[in-house]
C-alpha positions as CSV (number, residue, x, y, z in Angstrom):
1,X,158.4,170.8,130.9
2,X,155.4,172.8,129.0
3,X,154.5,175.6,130.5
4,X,150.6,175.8,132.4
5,X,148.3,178.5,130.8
6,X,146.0,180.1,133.6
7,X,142.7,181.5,132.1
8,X,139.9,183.2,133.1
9,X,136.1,182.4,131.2
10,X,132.8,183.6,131.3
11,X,130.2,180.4,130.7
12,X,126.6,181.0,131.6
13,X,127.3,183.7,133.5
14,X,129.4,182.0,135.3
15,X,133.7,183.0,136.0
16,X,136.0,179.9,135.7
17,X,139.6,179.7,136.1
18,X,140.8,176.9,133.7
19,X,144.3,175.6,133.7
20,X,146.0,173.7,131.1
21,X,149.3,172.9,129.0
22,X,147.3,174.7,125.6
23,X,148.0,178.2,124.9
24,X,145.9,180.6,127.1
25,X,144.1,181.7,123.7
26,X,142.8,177.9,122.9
27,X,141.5,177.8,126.5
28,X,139.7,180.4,125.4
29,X,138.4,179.2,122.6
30,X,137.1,176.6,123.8
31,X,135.7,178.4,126.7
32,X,133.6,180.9,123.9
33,X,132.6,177.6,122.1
34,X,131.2,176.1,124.8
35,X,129.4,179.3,126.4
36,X,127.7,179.5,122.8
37,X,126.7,176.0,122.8
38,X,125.0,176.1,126.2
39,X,123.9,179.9,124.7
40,X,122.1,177.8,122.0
41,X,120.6,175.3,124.5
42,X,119.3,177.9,127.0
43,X,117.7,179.7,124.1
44,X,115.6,176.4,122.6
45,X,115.1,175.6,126.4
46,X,115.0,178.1,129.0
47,X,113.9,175.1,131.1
48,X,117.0,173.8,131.3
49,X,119.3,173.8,134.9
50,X,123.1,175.1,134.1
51,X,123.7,171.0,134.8
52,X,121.8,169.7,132.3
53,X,123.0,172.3,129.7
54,X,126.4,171.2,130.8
55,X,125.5,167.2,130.1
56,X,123.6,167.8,126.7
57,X,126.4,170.1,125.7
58,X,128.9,167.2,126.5
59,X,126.8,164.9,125.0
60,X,126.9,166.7,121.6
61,X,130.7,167.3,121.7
62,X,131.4,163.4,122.4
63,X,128.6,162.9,119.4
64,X,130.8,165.4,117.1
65,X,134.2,163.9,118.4
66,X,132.9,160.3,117.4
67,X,131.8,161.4,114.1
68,X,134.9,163.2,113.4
69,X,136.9,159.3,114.7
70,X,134.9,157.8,112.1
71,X,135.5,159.8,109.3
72,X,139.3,160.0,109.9
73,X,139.4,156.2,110.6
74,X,137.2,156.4,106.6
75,X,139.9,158.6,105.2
76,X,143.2,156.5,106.7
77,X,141.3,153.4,105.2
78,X,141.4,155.2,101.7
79,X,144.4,156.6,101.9
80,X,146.2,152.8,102.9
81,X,144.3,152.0,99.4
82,X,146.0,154.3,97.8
């Protein structure tokens, strides 16, 4: 059985405890990644509520995850040609 990471993250101000089967310090990574993607967000918009920073930031992750699908899916296509 993996052990559970427990970690603690700053987002927006904000103090999350985040639990997780990744290393504590890859929680926190993505805890900083996501806190400097909402930075960016609040920044273009200070408009914005905490929630919809949190959807638009989700938004553009699941766009970036797609993309990143695609291109793999591209490059295992190639490689089968090879």
């Amino acid at each position: 059985m993996k052990d559970s990471s427990r970690v603690s993250a700053l987002i927006m101000g904000e103090e999350y405890v985040i639990r997780g089967d990744a290393p504590g310090e890859y929680i926190e990574d993505l805890a900083r990644d996501l806190n400097s993607r909402m930075q960016k967000l609040s920044e273009a918009n200070p408009r914005l509520s905490l929630n919809q920073m949190a959807v638009l930031s989700a938004l553009n992750l699941a766009d970036e995850l797609s993309s990143c699908r695609r291109r793999c899916a591209d490059l295992l296509r190639l490689l089968e040609q090879v």
